[in-house]
Wavefront OBJ file of the C-alpha trace (Angstrom):
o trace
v 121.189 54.277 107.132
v 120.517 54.378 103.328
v 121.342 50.687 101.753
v 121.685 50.538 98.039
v 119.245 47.629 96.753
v 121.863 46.902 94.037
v 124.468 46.277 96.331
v 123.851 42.253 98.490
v 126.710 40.131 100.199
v 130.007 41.695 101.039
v 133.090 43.381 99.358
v 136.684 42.584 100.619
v 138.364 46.241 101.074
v 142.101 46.802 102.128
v 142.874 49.544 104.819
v 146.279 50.888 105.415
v 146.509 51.998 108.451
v 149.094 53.637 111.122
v 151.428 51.329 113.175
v 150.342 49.471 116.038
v 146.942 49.099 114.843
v 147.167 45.252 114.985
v 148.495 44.742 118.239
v 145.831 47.121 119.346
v 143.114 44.328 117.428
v 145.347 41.512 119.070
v 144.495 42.692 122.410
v 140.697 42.655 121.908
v 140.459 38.977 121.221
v 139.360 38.539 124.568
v 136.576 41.298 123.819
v 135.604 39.125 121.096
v 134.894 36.155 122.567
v 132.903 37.606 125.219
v 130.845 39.057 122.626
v 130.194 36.024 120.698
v 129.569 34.313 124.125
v 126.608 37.244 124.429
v 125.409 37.051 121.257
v 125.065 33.138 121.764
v 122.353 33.998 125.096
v 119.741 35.954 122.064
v 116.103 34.101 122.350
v 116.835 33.322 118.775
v 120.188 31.665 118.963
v 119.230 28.127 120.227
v 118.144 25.101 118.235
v 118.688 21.924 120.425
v 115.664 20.143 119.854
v 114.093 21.931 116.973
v 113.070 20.182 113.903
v 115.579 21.020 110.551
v 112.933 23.490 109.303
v 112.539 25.436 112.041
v 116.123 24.872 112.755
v 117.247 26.641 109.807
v 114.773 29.179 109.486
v 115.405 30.160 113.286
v 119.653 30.198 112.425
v 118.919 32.534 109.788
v 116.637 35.044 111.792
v 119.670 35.514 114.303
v 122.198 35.571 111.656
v 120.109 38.734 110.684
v 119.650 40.053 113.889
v 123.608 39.979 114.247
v 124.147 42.094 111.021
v 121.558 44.536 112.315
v 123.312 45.015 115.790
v 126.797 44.644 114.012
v 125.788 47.766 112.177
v 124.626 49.207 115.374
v 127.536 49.151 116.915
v 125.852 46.978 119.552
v 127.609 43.790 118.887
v 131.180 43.323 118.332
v 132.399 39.682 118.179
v 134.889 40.336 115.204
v 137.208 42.472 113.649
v 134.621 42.722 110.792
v 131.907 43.810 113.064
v 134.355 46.103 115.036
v 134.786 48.097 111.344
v 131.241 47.496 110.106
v 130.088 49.458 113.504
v 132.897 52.393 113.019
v 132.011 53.089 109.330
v 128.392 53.152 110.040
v 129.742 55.727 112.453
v 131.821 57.833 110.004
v 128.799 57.941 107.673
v 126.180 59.169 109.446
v 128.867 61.980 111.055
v 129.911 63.020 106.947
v 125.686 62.651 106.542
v 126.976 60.247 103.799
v 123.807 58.361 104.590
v 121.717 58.653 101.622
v 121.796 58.114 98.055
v 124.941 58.882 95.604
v 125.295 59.185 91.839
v 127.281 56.151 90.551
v 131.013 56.883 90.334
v 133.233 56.096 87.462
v 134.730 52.295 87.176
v 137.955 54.108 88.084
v 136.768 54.566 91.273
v 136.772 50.780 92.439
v 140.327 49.899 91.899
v 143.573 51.384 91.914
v 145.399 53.681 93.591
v 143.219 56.981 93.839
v 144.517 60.826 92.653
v 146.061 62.246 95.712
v 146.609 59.148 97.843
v 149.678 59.402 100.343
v 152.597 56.736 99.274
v 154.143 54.763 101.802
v 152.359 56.692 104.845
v 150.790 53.641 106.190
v 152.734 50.942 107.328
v 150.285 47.872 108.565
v 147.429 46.700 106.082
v 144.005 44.732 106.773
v 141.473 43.064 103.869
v 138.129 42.907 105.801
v 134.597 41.682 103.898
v 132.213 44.824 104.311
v 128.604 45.146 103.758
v 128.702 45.853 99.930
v 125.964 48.907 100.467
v 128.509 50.840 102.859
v 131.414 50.015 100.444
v 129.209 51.200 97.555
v 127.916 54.463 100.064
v 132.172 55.027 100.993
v 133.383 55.091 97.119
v 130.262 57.097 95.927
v 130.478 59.636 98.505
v 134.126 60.258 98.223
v 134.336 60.575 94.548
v 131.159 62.569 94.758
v 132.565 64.997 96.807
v 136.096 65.140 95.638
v 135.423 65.053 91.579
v 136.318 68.439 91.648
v 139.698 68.272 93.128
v 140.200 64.908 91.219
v 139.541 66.391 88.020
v 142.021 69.815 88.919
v 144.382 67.515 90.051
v 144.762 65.771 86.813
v 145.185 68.713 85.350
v 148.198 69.687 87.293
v 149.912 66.543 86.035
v 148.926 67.497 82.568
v 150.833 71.017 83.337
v 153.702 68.770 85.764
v 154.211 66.041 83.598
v 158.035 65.159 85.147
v 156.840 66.286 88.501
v 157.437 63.578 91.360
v 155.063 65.612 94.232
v 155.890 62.706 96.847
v 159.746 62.891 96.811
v 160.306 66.204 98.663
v 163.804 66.115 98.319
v 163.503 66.091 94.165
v 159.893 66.806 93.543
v 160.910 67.956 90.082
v 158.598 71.031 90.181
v 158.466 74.347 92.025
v 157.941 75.224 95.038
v 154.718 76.718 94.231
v 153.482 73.852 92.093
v 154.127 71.752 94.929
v 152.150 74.035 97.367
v 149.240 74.068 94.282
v 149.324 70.311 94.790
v 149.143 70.209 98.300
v 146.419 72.319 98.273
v 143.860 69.972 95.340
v 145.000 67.341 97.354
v 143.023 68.029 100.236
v 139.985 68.689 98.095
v 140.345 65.047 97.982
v 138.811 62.200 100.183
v 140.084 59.032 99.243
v 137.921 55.675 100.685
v 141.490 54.843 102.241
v 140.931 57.934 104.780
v 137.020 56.081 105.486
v 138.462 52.946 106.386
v 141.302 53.940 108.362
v 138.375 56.349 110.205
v 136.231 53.248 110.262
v 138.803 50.991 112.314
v 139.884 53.994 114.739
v 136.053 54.747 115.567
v 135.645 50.643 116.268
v 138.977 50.453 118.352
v 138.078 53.267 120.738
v 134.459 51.900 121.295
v 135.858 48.345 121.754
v 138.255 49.685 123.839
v 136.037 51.544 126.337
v 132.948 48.787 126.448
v 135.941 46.225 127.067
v 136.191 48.239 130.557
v 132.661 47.891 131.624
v 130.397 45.210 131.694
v 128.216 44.215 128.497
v 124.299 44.571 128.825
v 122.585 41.444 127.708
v 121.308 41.987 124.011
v 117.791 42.103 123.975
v 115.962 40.951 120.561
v 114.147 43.119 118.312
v 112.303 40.395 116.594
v 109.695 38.259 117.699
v 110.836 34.569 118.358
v 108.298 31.529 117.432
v 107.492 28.736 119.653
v 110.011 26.239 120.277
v 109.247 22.850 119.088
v 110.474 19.839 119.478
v 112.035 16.997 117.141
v 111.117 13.384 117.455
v 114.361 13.416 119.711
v 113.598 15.851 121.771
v 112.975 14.650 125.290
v 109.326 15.055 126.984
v 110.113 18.828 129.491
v 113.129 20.019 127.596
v 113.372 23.653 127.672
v 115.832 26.308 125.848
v 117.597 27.921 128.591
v 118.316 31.435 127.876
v 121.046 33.103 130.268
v 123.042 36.926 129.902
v 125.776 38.240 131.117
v 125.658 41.014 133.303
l 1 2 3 4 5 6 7 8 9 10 11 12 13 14 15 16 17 18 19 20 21 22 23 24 25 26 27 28 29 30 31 32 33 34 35 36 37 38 39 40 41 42 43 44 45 46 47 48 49 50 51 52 53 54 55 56 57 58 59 60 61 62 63 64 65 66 67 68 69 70 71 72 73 74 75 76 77 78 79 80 81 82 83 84 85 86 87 88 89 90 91 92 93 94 95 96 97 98 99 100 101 102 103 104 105 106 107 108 109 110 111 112 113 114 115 116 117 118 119 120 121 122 123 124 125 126 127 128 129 130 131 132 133 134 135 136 137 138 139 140 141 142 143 144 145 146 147 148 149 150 151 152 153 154 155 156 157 158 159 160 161 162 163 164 165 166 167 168 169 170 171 172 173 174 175 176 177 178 179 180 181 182 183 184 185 186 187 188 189 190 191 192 193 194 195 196 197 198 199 200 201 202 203 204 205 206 207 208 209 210 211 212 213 214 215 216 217 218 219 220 221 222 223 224 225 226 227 228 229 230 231 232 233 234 235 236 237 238 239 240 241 242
């Protein structure tokens, strides 16, 4: 996965997305716990006993190891991680995963040429990893500049013409078939998310009906040590679920 070294931290995006997509995320809460409840059993995960130093440097090495199987689709405690695992999905499947020209400012707010209107009926703001939000809105104006620009053009030619009211698009018949057909030139970042959450649902969905494997780390932990509280024997205990 290609990460942009300009992009850090998360962006907040809002999906629009079909109905019954958040009683679908409702029943997973149990699926999220027992994923936070495995992600808790990692090597790196426990402190007890640990001097503030080593504390905090050992919190931070499995806060990074839960991005990295977040993105992997291996971990899914959260709604958040549920969508960071699909759209890692839905990039690599476009081959999105590399690097993009910069898009215009136009292309990070606003309502983008060609977007449906009132198709979507729930809506979800979710922090992203910026580099796959900055990956999403290069990609799709990348690849859709073409239709974007045509399309503009037909509103130049259709200034009165209302293409989303069927009943009075105030155009022809034909210019409404012309814009039909630029608008699926067009991939909007609103299609990307609402891929994004269905890919995470369905996995969710079908690891909820089997039993998790324990996560095994990919980085090497350092020695435990003990505080001057700790007590003389004490050992981490590191347990899995099946």
């Amino acid at each position: 996965m290609v990460t942009s070294p300009k992009i850090i931290g998360t962006i907040p995006i809002t999906a629009r997305l079909p109905y019954g997509t958040r009683s679908q995320l409702e029943h997973l809460v149990p699926f999220f716990r027992a994923e936070a409840a495995r992600a808790s059993a990692l090597p790196t995960a426990p402190v007890k006993g640990m001097s503030r130093q080593v504390a905090a440097s050992r919190r931070s090495r499995w806060k990074q190891e839960m991005q990295q199987l977040r993105r992997a689709g291996e971990l899914t405690d959260t709604v958040i991680a549920l969508v960071t695992g699909g759209l890692v999905k839905e990039i690599a499947g476009r081959e999105w995963d590399r690097e993009w020209p910069d898009p215009p400012h136009q292309a990070y707010g606003g309502r983008w040429p060609g977007s449906p209107e009132g198709a979507w009926p729930e809506k979800l703001t979710v922090d992203l990893p910026g580099d796959l939000v900055h990956i999403v809105r290069a990609a799709c104006w990348n690849t859709s500049k073409e239709g974007i620009c045509q399309l503009y053009r037909w509103h130049e030619r259709h200034p009165a013409a209302r293409p989303h009211c069927r009943t009075r698009p105030g155009c022809t018949a034909e210019a409404l078939a012309e814009y039909t057909q630029l608008t699926s030139k067009i991939i909007t970042p609103g299609v990307i998310w609402r891929a994004a959450f269905a890919h995470g649902i369905h996995t969710a969905e079908a690891r909820h009906q089997m039993p998790a494997p324990v996560l095994i780390s990919t980085q090497a932990t350092a020695p435990r040590q003990r505080s001057s509280t700790s007590r003389p024997g004490m050992k981490a205990e590191i347990t899995g679920r099946a």
